[in-house]
N, C-alpha and C positions, 0 to 999 in steps of 0.2 A: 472731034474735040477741037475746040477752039485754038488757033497758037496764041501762046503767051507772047505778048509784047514785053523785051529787055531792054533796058536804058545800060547800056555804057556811057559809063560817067569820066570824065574827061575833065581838059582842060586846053584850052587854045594852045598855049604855050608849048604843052606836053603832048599834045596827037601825033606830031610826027617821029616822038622819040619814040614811043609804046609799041616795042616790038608784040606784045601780044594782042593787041587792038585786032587788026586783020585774021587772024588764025582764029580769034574766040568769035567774031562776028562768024566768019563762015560756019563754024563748027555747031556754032547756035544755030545758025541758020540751017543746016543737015541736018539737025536733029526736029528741027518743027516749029523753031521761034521765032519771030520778026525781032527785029533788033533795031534799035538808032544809035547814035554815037553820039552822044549831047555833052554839052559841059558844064558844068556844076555851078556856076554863076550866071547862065544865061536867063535873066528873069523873064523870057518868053516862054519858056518851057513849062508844060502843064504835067507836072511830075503826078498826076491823080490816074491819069491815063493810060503808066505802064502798070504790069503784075508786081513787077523786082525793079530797083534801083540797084546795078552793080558797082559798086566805089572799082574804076581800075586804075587811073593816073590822074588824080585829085593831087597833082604835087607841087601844087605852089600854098598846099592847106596851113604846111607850117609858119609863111610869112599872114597869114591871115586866119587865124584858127579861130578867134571868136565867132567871125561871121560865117565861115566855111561848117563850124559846129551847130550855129545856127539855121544855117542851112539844112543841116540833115536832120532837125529836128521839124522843119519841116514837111520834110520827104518822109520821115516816119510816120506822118501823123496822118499821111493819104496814101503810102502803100507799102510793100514789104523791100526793107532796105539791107542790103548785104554789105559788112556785116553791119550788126545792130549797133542804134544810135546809142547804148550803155557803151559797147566794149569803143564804139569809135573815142566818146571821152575819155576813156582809160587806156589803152593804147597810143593814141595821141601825144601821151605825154609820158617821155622816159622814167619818169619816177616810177611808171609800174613795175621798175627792172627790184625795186625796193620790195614790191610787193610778193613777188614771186621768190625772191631771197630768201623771205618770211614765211614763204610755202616751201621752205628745203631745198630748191633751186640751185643749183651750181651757176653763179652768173658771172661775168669778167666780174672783179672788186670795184664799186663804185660810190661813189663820195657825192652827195649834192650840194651846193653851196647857193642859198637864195638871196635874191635884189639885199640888199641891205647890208651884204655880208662886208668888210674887208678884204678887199681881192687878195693881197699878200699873205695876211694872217691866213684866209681859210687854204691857199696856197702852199704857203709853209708848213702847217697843220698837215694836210695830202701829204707833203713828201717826207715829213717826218714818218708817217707810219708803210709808207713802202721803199722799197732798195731797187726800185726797175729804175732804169738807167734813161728810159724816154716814158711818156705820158699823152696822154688822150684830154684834148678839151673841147667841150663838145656843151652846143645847148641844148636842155630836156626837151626841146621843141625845134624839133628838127627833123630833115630829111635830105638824102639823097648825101649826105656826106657837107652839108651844105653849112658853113661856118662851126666845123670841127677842123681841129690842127695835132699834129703829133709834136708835141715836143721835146728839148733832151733838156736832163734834169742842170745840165750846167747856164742854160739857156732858161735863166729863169724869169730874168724880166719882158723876156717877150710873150712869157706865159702868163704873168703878173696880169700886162696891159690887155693879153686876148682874154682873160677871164674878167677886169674891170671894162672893156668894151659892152662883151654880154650881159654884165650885171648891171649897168649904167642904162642899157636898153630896158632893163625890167624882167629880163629873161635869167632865170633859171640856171644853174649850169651843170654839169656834169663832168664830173674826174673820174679818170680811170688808167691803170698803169698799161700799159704801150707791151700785151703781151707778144716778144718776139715771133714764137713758132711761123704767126701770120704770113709774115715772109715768105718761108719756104712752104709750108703749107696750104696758107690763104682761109679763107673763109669758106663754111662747108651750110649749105641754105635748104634746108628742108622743106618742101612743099608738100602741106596736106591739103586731101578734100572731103568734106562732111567725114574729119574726123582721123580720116586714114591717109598713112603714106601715099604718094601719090610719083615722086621724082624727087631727084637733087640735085644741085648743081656746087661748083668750087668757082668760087669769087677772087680774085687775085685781090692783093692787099692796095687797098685805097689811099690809105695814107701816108705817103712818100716823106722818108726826111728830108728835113728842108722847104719840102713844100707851104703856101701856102693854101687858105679855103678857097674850094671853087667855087668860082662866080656860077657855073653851072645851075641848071634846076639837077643835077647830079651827077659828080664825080664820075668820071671815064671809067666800064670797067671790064674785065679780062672774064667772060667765062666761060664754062665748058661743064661738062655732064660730069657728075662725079657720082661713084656708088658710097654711100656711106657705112660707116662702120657700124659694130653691133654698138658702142659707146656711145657714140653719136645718136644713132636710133632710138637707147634706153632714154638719154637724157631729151630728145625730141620728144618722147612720148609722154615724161613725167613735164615737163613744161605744158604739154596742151591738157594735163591733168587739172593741174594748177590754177591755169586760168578762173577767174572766178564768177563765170558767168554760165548759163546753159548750154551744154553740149549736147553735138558737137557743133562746129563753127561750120559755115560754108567753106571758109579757106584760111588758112593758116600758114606762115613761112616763119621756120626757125631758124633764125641763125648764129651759127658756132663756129668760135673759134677754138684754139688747143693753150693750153696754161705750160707753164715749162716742161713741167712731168708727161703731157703728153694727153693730158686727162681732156675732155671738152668743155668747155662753158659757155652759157649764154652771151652772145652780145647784144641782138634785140629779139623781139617778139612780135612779127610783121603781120598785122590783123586788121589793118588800115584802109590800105591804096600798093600792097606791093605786085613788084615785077613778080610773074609762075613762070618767066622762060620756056614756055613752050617747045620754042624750035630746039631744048634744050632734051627731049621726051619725046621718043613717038606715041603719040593716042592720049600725050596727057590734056589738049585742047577738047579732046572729043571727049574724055574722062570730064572733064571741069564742067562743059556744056550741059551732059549730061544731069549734073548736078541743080545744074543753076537752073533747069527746065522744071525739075521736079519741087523745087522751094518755089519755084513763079505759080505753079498748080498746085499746092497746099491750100 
């Protein structure tokens, strides 16, 4: 049988962060695929000549999402793109945290306010209907932590100006209350493959009081292997329920945080370009390769 040629999909900026770049090429390459490590705006690239386009650190897509989306429409239309060019426009952009709400979804509480809006009025509006003492702002188009800030609710005009920043851009925004557990708990990231559990990892909390947004292509971040709970798991599973596209997905990363009570809720739903932590999982590089061999030969 032939090896499938895989495209890892990259980006200049981002090869040398992408811890899982090297583990997934070998692991592909053990199992029988030739593989290249290309970058997703290199117009030299003859994307008709691999099986699969894998999306793995596309992460500057958010400062360019028109033509990075246009791009994969592209790559769709000469071979088989992971994940699919539907779910990349709907993942892409945090409003689907709306969509999933709407499907029963336990999500952190989120508020959208779009370009046009009154940054203090839809501001004031958020804090009258919560009592959390700090606050998430953040734009629907975004990544890596990348011009989101935490703030306290007495610190309001600095949250005024960082929501009319992002609405004066044209961008979208996103409010959400500053659930504490994060803290002491952190962030809990589910990773599936065609469908099923596969590993998890705990994220330490990203957003630092006081801090401001990193200039980073992504916020610095703390992790370690974490086994999750049966809570966790249920509502993992009922999120890639949700999703409203055909299943199952090549890959999937859920990520949860814990609400005061302790309960879990979604923060995003990583279907994109995310980090699988590998070195984070023994056999989950050789699990994922696996995968991604047998959708390259479909």
């Amino acid at each position: 049988m032939t090896a499938p040629l895989i495209a890892l999909v990259s980006v200049a900026a981002a090869r040398p962060l992408d811890e899982d770049l090297a583990p997934l090429r070998e692991a592909l390459r053990a199992a029988g695929a030739d593989v290249a490590i290309v970058d997703w705006d290199d117009a030299a690239v003859d994307w008709a000549r691999f099986d699969l386009a894998l999306l793995r650190s596309t992460w500057d897509y958010a400062e360019r999402l028109p033509e990075f989306l246009a791009w994969a429409a592209r790559v769709a239309a000469c071979t088989r793109l992971c994940n699919p060019l539907d779910v990349l426009r709907w993942n892409t952009d945090k409003h689907y945290l709306a969509d999933l709400e709407r499907a029963g979804v336990a999500i952190v509480p989120s508020t959208f306010v779009e370009p046009g809006a009154d940054a203090a009025t839809a501001l004031d509006a958020f804090l009258a209907r919560t009592d959390a003492a700090e606050f998430v702002v953040k734009p629907s188009v975004g990544a890596g932590s990348r011009d989101a800030q935490r703030h306290a609710r007495e610190r309001r005009d600095a949250a005024v100006a960082h929501v009319a920043r992002l609405l004066d851009a044209r961008r979208s925004v996103l409010l959400q209350p500053y659930l504490a557990r994060v803290d002491e708990h952190g962030e809990t990231a589910l990773i599936h493959v065609d469908g099923a559990y596969s590993h998890a990892i705990r994220k330490g909390p990203l957003l630092r009081r006081g801090d401001g947004p990193t200039d980073a292509l992504f916020a610095a971040e703390d992790i370690r292997a974490r086994t999750p709970d049966d809570a966790e798991r249920a509502l993992a599973a009922a999120v890639l329920a949700a999703i409203p596209f055909e299943a199952p997905l090549l890959y999937a990363r859920v990520d949860l945080i814990h609400d005061t009570d302790g309960s879990p809720r979604l923060l995003e739903l990583e279907l994109a370009e995310p980090s699988l932590f590998f070195a984070h999982a023994a056999g989950s590089a050789a699990r994922f390769a696996a995968a991604v061999i047998a959708r390259a030969r479909r």
